[in-house]
Every structure is written in structure tokens, then in C-alpha cells.
C-alpha positions as CSV (number, residue, x, y, z in Angstrom):
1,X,158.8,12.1,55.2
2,X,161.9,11.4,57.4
3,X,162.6,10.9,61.1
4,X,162.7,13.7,63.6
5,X,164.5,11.9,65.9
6,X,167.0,8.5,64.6
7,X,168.6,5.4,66.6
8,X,167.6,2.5,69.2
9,X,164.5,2.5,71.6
10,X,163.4,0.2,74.1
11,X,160.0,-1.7,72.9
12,X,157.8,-3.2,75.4
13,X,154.9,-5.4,73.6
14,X,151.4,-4.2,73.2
15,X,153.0,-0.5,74.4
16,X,152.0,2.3,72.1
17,X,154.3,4.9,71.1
18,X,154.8,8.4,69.1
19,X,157.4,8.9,66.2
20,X,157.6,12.7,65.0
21,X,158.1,12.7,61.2
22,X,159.0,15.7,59.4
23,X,157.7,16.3,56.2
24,X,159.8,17.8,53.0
25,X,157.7,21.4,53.6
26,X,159.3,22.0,57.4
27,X,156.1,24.6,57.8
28,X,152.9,24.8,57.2
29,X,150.7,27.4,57.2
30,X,147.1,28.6,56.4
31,X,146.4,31.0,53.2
32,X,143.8,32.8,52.2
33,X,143.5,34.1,48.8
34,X,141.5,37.4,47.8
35,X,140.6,39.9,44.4
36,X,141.2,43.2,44.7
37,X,137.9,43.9,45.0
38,X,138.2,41.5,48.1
39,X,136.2,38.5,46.6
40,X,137.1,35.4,48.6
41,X,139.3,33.2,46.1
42,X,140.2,30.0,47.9
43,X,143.3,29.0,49.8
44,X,144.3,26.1,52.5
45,X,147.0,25.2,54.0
46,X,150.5,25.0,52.2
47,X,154.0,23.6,52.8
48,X,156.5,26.0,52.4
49,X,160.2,26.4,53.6
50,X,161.6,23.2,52.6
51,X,165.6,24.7,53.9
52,X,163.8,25.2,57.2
53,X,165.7,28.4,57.9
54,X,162.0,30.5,59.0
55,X,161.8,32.1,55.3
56,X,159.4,31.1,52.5
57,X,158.9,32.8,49.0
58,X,155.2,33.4,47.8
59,X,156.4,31.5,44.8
60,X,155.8,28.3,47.0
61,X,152.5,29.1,46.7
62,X,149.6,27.9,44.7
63,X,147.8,30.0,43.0
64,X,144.4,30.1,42.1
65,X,143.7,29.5,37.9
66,X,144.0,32.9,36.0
67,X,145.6,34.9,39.0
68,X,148.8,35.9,39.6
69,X,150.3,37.6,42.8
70,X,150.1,41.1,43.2
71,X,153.3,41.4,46.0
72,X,156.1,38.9,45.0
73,X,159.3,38.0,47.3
74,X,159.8,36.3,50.9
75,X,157.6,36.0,54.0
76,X,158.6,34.6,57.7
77,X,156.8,31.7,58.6
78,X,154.1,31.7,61.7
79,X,152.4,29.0,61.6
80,X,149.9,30.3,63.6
81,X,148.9,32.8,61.5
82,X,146.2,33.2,58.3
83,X,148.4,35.1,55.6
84,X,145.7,37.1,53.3
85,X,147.0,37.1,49.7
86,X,145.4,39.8,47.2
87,X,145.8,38.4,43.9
88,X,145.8,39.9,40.3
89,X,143.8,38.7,37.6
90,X,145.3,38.0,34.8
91,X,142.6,38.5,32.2
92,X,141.3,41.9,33.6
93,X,137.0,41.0,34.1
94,X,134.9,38.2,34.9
95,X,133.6,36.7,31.0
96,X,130.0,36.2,31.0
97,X,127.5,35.1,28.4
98,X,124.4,37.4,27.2
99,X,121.4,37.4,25.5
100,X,119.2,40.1,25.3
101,X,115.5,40.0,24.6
102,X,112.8,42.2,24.4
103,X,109.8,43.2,26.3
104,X,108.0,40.5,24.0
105,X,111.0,38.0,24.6
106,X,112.3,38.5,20.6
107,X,116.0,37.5,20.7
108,X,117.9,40.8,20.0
109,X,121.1,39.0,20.1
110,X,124.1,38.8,23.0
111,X,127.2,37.4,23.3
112,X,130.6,37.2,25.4
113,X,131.2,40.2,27.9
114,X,134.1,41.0,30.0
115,X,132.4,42.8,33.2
116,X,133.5,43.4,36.8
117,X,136.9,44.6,36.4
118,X,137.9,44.8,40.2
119,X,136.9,41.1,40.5
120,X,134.6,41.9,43.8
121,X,131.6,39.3,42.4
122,X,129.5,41.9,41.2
123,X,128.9,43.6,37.8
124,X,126.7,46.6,37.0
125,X,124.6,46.4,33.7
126,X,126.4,49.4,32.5
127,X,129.6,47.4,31.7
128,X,127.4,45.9,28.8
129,X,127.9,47.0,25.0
130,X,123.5,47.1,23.8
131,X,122.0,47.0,20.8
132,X,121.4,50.0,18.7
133,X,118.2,51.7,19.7
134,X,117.7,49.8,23.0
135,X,117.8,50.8,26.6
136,X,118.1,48.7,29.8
137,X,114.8,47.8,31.2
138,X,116.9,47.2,34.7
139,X,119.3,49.4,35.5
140,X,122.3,48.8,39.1
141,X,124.2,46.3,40.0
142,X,123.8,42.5,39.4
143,X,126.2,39.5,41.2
144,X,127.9,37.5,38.4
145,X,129.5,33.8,38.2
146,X,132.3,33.2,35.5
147,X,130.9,31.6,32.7
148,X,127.0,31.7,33.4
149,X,124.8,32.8,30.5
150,X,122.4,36.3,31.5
151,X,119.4,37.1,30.0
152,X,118.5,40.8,30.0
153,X,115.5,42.3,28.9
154,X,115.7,45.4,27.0
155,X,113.0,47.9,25.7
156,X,113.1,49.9,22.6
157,X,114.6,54.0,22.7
158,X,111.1,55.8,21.5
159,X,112.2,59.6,19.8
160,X,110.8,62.6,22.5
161,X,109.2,64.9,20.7
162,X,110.0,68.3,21.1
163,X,108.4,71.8,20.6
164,X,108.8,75.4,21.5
165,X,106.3,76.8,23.7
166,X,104.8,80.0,22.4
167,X,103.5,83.2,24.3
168,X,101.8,86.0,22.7
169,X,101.3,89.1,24.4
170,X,98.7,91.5,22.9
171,X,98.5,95.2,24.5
172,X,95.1,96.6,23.8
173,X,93.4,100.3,23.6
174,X,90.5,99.4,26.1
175,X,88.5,103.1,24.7
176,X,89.0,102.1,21.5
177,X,87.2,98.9,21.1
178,X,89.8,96.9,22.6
179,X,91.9,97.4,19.4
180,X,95.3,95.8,19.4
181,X,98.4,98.7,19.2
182,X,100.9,96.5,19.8
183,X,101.8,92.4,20.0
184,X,105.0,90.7,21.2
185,X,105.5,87.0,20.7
186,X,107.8,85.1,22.8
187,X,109.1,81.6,21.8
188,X,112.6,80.9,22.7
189,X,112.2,78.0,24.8
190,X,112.0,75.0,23.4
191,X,111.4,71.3,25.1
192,X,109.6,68.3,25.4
193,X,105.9,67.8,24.4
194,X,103.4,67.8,28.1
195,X,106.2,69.5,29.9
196,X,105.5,73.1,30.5
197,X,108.1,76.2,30.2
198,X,107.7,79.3,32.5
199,X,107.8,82.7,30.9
200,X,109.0,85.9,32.5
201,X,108.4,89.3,30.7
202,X,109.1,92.9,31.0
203,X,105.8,95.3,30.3
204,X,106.5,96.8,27.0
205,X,103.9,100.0,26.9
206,X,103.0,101.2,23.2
207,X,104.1,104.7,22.4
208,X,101.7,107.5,23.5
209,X,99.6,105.2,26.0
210,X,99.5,104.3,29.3
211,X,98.7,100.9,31.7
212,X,95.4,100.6,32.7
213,X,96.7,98.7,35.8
214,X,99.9,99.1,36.8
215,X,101.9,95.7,36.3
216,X,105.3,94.6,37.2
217,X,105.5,92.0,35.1
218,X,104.3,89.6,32.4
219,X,104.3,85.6,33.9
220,X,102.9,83.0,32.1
221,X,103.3,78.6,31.9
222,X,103.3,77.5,28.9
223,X,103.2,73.5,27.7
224,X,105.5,73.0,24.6
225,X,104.0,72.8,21.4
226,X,101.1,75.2,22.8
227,X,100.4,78.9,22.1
228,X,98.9,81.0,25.0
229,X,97.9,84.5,24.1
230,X,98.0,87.2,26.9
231,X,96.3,90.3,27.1
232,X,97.2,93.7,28.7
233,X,95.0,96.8,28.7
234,X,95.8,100.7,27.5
235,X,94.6,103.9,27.1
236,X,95.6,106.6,25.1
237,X,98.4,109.2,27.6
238,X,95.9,112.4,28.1
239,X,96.4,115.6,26.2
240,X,97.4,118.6,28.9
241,X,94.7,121.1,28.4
242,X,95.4,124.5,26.4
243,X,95.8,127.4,28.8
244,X,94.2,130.9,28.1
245,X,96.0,133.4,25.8
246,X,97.7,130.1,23.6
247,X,95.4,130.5,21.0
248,X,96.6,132.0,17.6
249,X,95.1,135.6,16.4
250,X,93.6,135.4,13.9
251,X,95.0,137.0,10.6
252,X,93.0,140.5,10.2
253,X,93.7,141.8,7.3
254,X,94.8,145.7,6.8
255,X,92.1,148.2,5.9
256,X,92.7,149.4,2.5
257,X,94.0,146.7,1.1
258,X,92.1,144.2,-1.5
259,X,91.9,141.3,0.7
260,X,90.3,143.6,3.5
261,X,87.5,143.9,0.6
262,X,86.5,140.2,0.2
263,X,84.0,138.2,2.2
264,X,83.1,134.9,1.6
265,X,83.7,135.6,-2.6
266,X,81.7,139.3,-2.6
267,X,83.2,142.7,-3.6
268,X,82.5,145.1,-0.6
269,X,83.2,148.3,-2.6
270,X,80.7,147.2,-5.3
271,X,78.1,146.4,-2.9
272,X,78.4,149.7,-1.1
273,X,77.5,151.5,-4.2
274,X,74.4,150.0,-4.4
275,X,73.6,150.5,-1.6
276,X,73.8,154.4,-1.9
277,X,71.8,154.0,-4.9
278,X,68.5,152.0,-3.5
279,X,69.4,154.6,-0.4
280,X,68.5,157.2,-3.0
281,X,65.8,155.6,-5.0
282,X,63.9,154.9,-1.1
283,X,64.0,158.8,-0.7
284,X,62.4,159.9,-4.1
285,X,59.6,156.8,-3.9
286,X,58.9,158.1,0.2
287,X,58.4,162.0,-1.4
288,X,55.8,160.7,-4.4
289,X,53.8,158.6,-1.7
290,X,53.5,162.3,-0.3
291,X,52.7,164.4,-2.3
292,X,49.8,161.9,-3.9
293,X,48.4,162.2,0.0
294,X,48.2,165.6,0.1
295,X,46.0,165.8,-3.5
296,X,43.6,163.0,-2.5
297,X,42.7,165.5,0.5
């Protein structure tokens, strides 16, 4: 401290009086220091500008333990005015201490984690490295202090199960005792066990039958691991009907010739010889029944 003003006074007893000192700093002003994630890190007031020539260097400064100025160099001095500092840390994170546990409260280990990079006081749970096979049971954002042990609760990753969900689509002659003519199986999606898969289908009509309902489409939900069978109804197309004159001739044979002669396995020439020859034999028996007539009268 030194004298602002030097020399000889007048005293008068029991008067009080004023001396104005100046310190070494000639300025003081207020500081406020802040993260880059604007976390309130301290500050106060400071001397600075010890030549007194208006001008101090941030170098004058400070600085809070394992931070380090972001914006280096000089600064006029107001002293009625609260300079806001953003600092740097230099050990990028906040280091906390974890142990995780499960639902049962088994120690599944922990340890040292550096979280909260931009320094704001706040961490999220995803900055932490977990144990194989584990999930977080609480997911977000979490404040954190520097150096304060954590204990997280974690629950055990179960396997989904998986399965393809199966539709079968059956088309059916309804005249024919609902015999099947043709099937198609569908079974290309493929997802978790209770959930359910939609499938969308084109008609596929058999060859040489017809819809018994006309039908867009085939839609069906399906739960994977399930099989749902589908049915769709056909007939048989109908025959167009055989118009007069399209039947075949039949094949006549020629007169004369030696198929003319057979019928059903039996000569025709022989049989017309005997027929002249019980012709004959009728006539002569006819003339005896006569002629025995006419001597009886």
C-alpha cells in the first residue's frame, strides 16, 4: 500500500480524517468465471494493472484448478463492470466414480468415468462404458459433481426371439368336394415372437378354373412363429357347347368291299346263303302240309 496523496497536514485533536491509499493492483475489478457449457465456475474480485496505464492481461488472473483460458491477451479496465470469462478444461470431462448393480443389487462392477465433456454440470448415462450383456434400467440425463461415487442399476439384455410368420393359401374345386388344385405358401417376413406381420397377395387362379367370387386380393395378419391357412373357392371354366353339324361322320364303309361284309364278327355273304336255303326248304315243307289236306278230305 502507498500514499495517494504525500506531505504536511494540519491536525486538530480528536478530528477525524481520510487518507487514500493505493494498493500495488491500481484496479480492481469483478470476474466471473464460466465452462463452455456455461457452468458457473467461481470468480471475485481481482487486482490487476499494477503500471496503472488502463490495460490488464488475463494472465493477472486466477484461474480456477484444472482450467485454463480459452481467449488469452489484454483487456481495458472498468471497474464497473462484471467481465465473464469462459474457461477451458484442461482434462476434457467431469471424472466420476461408478458402480453398477443389478435389479437384485449384485455388484456388477464400476469404476472411474470421464462424462460431461462440455462441462455444463450435467452428464447423460450414455457417456457410460456397461457391462457386457447389460442395459440401462434409466435412460436421460443425470446432474453430476466431480468426484462423487454413482450407483446405477442395470438389468440383464434377454435374446428376442424371432420367427417367420407363415401364410398358406389353398385354392379349392368347390364341385369337386372341395378338393385342393392348387396351394401357395408365403413366408418371407420374418420378426419377433407376439408381433404380427401383414400379408398382401395377388389371386393366383389354377389353370382351367375360375373364382367363385371375384376377389381383388389376398390380406391376411399373421403373428410370427404362426401358420394361418387361407382358403379360396373354384370351379372348373365351363365347356362351350358343341354346335350342330361339328360332329364327325361316321366311317361307312364301301359296298363291295370285305369290311362292308362284317358286323359285329359275322360273315354277311355266308349268312345270306342260308338264308335262301331255309327260304327254299319253308316252300317244299308249306306244299307237303297241302297236299296231305287235300287226301284226308
Amino acid at each position: 500500500m502507498e500514499l495517494n496523496v504525500t506531505g504536511d497536514f494540519f491536525v486538530e485533536e480528536g478530528g477525524h480524517y481520510t487518507v487514500v491509499l493505493n494498493r500495488d493492483g491500481a484496479a480492481i475489478i469483478h470476474v466471473v468465471f464460466k465452462s463452455e457449457g456455461g457452468k458457473n465456475l467461481g470468480g471475485g474480485d481481482y487486482f490487476v494493472d499494477e503500471d496503472g496505464d488502463g490495460i490488464f492481461n488475463y494472465s493477472e488472473l486466477t484461474l480456477p484448478e484444472g482450467y485454463e483460458l480459452i481467449v488469452t491477451g489484454d483487456e481495458f479496465v472498468d471497474t464497473e463492470k462484471t467481465y465473464e470469462i469462459v474457461l477451458n478444461k484442461e482434462i476434457e470431462g467431469t471424472i466420476i466414480n461408478v458402480v453398477y448393480v443389478d435389479q437384485e443389487g449384485n455388484n456388477l462392477g464400476g469404476g472411474d468415468f470421464f462424462v460431461d465433456p462440455d462441462d455444463d454440470g450435467i452428464a447423460n448415462y450414455s457417456e457410460l462404458d456397461l457391462p457386457e450383456g447389460y442395459e440401462l434400467s434409466v435412460t436421460g440425463d443425470f446432474f453430476v459433481t466431480p468426484g462423487k461415487s454413482y450407483t446405477i442399476t442395470l438389468h440383464k439384455i434377454t435374446e428376442e426371439e424371432t420367427a417367420a410368420a407363415t401364410l398358406v393359401v389353398r385354392y379349392v374345386d368347390q364341385e369337386n368336394g372341395n378338393e385342393v388344385v392348387l396351394e401357395k405358401t408365403y413366408n418371407d417376413q420374418v420378426g419377433p415372437v407376439g408381433e404380427t406381420a401383414t400379408y398382401i397377395e395377388d389371386v393366383v387362379v389354377p389353370e382351367g378354373y375360375e373364382l367363385v367370387q371375384d376377389i381383388e386380393g389376398i390380406a391376411a395378419d399373421v403373428e410370427y412363429g404362426q401358420t394361418k391357412v387361407m382358403y379360396v373357392f373354384v370351379t372348373k371354366t365351363a365347356q362351350e357347347p358343341t354346335q350342330p353339324g361339328d360332329e364327325e361322320e361316321p366311317n361307312t364303309p364301301a359296298e363291295g368291299t370285305e369290311e362292308s361284309e362284317q358286323t359285329d364278327g359275322t360273315n354277311t355273304g355266308v349268312a345270306m346263303s342260308l338264308a335262301g336255303v331255309f327260304g327254299t326248304m319253308s316252300a317244299a315243307l308249306a306244299g307237303m302240309v297241302a297236299l296231305l289236306r287235300r287226301k284226308q278230305k
